[in-house]
Structure formats: C-alpha cells, structure tokens
PALO-34123 format. One record per atom (N, C-alpha, C): residue in one letter; atom name; x, y, z; residue number from 1. Coordinates in Angstrom, 2 decimals. Each point is the difference from the previous one (the first is absolute). Layout:
BEGIN
REC   res   atom         X         Y         Z     n
REC     a     CA         X         Y         Z   NUM
...
***
This chain:
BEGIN
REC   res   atom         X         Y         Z     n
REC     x      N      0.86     -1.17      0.00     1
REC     x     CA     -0.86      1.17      0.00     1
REC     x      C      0.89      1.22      0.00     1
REC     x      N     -0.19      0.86     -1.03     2
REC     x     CA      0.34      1.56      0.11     2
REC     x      C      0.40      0.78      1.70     2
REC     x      N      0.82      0.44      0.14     3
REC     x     CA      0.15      1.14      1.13     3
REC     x      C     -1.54      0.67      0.10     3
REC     x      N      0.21      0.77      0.93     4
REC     x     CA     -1.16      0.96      0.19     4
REC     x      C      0.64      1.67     -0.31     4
REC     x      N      1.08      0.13     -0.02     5
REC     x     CA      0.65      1.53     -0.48     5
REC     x      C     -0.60      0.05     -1.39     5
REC     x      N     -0.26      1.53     -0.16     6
REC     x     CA     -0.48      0.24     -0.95     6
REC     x      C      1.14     -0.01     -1.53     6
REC     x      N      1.22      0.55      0.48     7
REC     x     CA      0.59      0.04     -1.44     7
REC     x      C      0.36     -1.36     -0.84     7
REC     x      N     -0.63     -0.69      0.49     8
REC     x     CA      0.13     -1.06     -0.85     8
REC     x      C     -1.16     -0.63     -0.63     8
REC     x      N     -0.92      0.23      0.44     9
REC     x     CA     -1.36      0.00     -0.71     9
REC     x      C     -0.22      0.42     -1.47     9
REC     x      N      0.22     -0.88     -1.35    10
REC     x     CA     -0.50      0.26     -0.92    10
REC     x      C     -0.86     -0.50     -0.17    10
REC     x      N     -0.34     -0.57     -1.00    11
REC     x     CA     -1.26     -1.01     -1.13    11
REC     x      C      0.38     -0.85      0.75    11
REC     x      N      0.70     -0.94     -0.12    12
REC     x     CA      0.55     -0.95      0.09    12
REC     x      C     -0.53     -0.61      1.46    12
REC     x      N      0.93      1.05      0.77    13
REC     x     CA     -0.81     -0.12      1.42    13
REC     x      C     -1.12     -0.53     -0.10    13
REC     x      N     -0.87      1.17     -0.21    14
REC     x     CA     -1.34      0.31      0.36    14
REC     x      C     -0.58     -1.52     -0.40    14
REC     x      N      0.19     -0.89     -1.26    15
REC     x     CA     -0.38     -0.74     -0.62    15
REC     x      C      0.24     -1.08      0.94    15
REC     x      N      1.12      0.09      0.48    16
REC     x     CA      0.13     -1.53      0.88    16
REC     x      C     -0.64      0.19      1.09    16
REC     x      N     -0.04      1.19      0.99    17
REC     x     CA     -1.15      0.06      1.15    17
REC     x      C     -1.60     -0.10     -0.14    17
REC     x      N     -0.40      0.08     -1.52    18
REC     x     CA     -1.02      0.21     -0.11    18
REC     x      C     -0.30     -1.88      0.21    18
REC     x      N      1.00     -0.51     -0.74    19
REC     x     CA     -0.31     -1.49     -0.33    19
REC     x      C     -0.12     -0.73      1.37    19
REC     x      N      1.08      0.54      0.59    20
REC     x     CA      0.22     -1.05      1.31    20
REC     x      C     -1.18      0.21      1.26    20
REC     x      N     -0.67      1.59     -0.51    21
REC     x     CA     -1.28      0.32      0.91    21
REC     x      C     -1.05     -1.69     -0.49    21
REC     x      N      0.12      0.11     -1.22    22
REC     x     CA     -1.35     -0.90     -0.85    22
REC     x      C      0.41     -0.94      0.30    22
REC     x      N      1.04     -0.64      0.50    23
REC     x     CA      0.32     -1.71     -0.52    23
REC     x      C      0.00      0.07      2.23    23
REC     x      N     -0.12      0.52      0.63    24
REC     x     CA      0.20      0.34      1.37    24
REC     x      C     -1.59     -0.19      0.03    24
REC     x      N     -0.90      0.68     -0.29    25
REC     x     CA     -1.43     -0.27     -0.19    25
REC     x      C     -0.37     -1.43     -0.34    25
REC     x      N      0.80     -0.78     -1.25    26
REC     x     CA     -0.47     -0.58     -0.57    26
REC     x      C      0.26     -1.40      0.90    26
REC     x      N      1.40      0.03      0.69    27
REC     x     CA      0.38     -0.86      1.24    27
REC     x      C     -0.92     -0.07      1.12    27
REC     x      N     -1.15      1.32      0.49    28
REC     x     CA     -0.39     -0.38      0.76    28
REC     x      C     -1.35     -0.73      0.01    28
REC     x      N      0.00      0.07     -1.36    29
REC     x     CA     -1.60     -0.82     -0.28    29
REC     x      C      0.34     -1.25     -0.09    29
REC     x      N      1.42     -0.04     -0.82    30
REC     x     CA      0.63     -1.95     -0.60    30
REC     x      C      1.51     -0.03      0.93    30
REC     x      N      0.09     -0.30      1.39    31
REC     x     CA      1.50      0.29      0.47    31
REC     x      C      0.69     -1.17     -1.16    31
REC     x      N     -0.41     -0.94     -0.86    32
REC     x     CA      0.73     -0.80     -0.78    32
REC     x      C      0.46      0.34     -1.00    32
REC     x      N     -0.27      1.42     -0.60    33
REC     x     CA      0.02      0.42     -0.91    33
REC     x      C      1.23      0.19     -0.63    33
REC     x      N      0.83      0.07     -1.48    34
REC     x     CA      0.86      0.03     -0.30    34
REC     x      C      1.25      1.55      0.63    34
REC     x      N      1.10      0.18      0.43    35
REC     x     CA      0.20      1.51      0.47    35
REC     x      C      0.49      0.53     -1.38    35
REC     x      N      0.03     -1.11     -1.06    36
REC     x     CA      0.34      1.11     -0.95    36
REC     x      C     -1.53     -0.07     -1.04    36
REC     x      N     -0.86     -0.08      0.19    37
REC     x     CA     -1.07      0.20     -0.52    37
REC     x      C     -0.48      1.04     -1.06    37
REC     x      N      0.04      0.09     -1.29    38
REC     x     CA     -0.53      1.12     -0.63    38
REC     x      C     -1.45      1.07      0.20    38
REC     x      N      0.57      1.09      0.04    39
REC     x     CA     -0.52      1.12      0.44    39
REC     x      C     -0.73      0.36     -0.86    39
REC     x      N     -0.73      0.96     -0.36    40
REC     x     CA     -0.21      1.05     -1.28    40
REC     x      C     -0.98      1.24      1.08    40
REC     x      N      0.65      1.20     -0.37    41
REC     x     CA     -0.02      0.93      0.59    41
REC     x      C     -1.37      0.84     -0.29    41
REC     x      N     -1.38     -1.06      0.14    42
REC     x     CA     -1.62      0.91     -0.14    42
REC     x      C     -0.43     -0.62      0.63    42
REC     x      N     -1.52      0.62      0.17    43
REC     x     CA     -0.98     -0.41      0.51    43
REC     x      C      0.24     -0.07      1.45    43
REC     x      N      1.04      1.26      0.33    44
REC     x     CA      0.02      0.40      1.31    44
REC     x      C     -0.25      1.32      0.30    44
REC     x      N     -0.73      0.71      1.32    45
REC     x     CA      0.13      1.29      0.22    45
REC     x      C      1.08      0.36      0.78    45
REC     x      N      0.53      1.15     -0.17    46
REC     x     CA      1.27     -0.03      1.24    46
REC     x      C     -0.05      1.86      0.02    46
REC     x      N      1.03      0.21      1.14    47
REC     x     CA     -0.48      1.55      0.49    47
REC     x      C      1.64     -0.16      0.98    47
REC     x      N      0.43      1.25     -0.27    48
REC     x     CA      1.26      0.23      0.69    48
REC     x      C     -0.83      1.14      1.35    48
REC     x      N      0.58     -0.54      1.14    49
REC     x     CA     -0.40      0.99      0.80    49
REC     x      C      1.22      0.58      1.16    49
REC     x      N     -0.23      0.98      0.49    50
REC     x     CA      1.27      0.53      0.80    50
REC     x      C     -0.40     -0.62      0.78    50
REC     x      N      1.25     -0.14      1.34    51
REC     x     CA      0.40     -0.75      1.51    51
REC     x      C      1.13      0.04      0.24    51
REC     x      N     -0.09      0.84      0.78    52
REC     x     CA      1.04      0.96      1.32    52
REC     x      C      1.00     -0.09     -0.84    52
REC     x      N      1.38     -0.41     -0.23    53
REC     x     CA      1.08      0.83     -1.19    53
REC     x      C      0.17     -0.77     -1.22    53
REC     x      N     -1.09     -0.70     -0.17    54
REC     x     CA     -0.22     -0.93     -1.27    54
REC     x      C     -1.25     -0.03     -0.95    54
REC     x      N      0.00     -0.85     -0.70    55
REC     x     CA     -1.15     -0.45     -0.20    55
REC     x      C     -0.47     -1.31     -0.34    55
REC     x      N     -1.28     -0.74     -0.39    56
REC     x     CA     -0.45     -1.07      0.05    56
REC     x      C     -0.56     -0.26     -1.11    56
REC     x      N      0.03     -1.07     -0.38    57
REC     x     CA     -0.86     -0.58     -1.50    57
REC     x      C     -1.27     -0.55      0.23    57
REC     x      N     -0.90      0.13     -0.16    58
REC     x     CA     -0.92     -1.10      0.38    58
REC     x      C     -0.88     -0.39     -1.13    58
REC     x      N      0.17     -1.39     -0.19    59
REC     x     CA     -1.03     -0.64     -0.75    59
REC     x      C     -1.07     -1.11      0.06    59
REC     x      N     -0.74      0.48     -1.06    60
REC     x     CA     -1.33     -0.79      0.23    60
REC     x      C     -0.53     -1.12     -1.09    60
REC     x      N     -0.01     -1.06      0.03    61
REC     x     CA     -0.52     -0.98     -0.92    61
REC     x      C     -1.16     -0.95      0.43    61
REC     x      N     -0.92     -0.33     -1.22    62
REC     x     CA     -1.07     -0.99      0.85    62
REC     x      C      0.14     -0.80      1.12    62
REC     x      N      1.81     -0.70      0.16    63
REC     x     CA     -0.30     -1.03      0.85    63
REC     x      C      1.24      0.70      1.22    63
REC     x      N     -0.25      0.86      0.13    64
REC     x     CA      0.35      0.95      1.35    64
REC     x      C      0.75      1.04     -0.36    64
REC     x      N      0.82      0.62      1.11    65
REC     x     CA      0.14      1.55     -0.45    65
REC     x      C      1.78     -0.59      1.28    65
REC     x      N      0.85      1.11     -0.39    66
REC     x     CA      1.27      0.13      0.53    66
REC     x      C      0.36      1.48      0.38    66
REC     x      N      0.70      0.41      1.21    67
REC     x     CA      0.88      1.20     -0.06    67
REC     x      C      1.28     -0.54      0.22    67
REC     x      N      1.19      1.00     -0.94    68
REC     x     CA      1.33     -0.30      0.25    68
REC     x      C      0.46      1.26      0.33    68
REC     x      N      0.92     -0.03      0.49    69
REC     x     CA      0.94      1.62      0.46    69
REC     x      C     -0.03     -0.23      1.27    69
REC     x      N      0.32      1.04      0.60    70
REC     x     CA      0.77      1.60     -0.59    70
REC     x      C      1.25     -0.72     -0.73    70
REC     x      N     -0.21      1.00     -1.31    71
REC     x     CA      1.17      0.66     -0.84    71
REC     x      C      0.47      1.18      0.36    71
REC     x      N      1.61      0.39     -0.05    72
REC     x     CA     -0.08      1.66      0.07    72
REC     x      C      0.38      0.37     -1.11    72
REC     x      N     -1.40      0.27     -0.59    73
REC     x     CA      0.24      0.28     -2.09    73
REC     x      C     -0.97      1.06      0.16    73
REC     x      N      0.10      0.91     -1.08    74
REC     x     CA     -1.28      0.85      0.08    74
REC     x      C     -1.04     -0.36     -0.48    74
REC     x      N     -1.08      0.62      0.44    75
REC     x     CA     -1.55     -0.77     -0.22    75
REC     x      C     -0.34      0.07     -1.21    75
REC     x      N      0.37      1.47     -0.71    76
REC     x     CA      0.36      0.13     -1.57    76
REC     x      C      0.22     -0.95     -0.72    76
REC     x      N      1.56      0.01      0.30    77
REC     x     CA      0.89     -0.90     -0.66    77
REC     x      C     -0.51     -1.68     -0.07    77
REC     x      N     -0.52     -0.60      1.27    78
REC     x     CA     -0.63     -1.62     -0.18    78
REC     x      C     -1.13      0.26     -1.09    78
REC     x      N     -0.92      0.87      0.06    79
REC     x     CA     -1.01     -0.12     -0.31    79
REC     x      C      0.04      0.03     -1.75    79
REC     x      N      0.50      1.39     -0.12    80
REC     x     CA      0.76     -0.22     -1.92    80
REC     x      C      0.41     -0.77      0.36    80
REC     x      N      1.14     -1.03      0.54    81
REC     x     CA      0.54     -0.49     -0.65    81
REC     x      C     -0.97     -1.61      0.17    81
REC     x      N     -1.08     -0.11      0.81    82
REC     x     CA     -0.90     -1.23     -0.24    82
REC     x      C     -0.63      0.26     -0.83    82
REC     x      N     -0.54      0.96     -1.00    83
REC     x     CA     -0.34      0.81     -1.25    83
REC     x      C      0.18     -0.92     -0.79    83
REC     x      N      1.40      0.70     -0.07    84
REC     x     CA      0.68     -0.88     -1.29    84
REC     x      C      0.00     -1.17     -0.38    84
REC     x      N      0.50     -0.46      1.10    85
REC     x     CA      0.65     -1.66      0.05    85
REC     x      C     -1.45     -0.94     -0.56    85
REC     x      N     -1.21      0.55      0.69    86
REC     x     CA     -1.35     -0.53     -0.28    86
REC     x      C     -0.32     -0.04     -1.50    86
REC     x      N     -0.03      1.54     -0.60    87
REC     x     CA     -0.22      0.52     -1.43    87
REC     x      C      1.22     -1.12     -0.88    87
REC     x      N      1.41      0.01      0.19    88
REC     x     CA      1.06     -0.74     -0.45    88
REC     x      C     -0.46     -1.41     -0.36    88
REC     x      N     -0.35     -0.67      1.29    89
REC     x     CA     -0.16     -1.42      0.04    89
REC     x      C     -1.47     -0.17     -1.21    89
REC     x      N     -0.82      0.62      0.08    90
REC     x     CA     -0.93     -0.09     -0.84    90
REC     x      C      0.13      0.47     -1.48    90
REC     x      N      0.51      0.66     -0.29    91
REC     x     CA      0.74      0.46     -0.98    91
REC     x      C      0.58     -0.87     -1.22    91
REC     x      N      0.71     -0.59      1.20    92
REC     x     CA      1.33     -1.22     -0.18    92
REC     x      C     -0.94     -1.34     -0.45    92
REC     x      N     -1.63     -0.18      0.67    93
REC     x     CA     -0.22     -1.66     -0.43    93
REC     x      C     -1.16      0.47     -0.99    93
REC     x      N     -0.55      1.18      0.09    94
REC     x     CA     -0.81      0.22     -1.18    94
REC     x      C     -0.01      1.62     -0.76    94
REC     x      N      1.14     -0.27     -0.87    95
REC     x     CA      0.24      1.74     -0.62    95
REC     x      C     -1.12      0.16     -1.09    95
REC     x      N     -0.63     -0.77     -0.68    96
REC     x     CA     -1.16      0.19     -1.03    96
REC     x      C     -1.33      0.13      0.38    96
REC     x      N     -0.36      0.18      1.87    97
REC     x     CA     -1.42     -0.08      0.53    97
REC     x      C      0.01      1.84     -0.50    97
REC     x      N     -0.97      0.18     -0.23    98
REC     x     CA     -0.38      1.49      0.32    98
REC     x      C      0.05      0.82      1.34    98
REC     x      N     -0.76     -1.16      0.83    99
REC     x     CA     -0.19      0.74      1.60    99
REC     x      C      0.42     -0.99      1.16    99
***
C-alpha cells in the first residue's frame, strides 16, 4: 500500500488505494477471496472528506461501503486525482461508448 504523504500521490497511487479499498470490501463479504482479485473501478460512489490533518476516502458499493485514511494529501488533490483515474480506467476498457 502507498504511504499516506501527499507528494507522492499520483494516478497511480490513487488507482491502487482505490483497488485495495474494493478488494478489502470484497474480502469482507468472501474472506476466501482471491487478494489479487480483479478490480474495475465503477459502480461505486466515493467522496473525499476532511479529518483533523488529513483526509479520508470513503466508499460505497451494493455489497457494503469502506472508509480508508487519514491521508495527509489535499482534499483537492485526492479528489481530481480520483477524477481521473475513474474517467482513465473507463476510457481505457471502452473508448468508442459515447457516455
């Protein structure tokens, strides 16, 4: 897992915390579940929120919801940058959808 300092937080980051939130969810429904299990980064809601000199990710999927953090990243900065990584990954498995 990524540090929690912010200057190291790119895409990249963001992409692997996002996964290990989902496959952390996905363990607690199946503890048998594979740890390297494929991800795909929808059909989740998520919301960066401040806490005391950090902040927190929290997400939500049908079969439960997770918080991770504190990060000390800016709330900005996670949030573009969970933007992206989301828009990217979708991008990446279907560039010919319209929407």
């Amino acid at each position: 897992m990524p540090g929690s300092e912010g200057p190291e937080w790119d895409d990249a980051t963001v992409h692997a915390v996002l996964v290990e939130i989902l496959r952390a969810i996905g363990r607690a429904e199946d503890p048998t579940a594979p740890p390297d299990r494929p991800v795909f980064l929808q059909g989740f809601s998520w919301i960066v929120e401040p806490l005391d000199d950090g902040v927190v990710i929290a997400i939500e999927i049908p079969m439960g919801a997770a918080v991770a953090g504190p990060f000390k990243v800016s709330q900005s900065m996670l949030d573009a940058g969970i933007s992206r990584v989301i828009r990217a990954e979708r991008q990446s498995r279907s560039p010919e959808t319209i929407h």
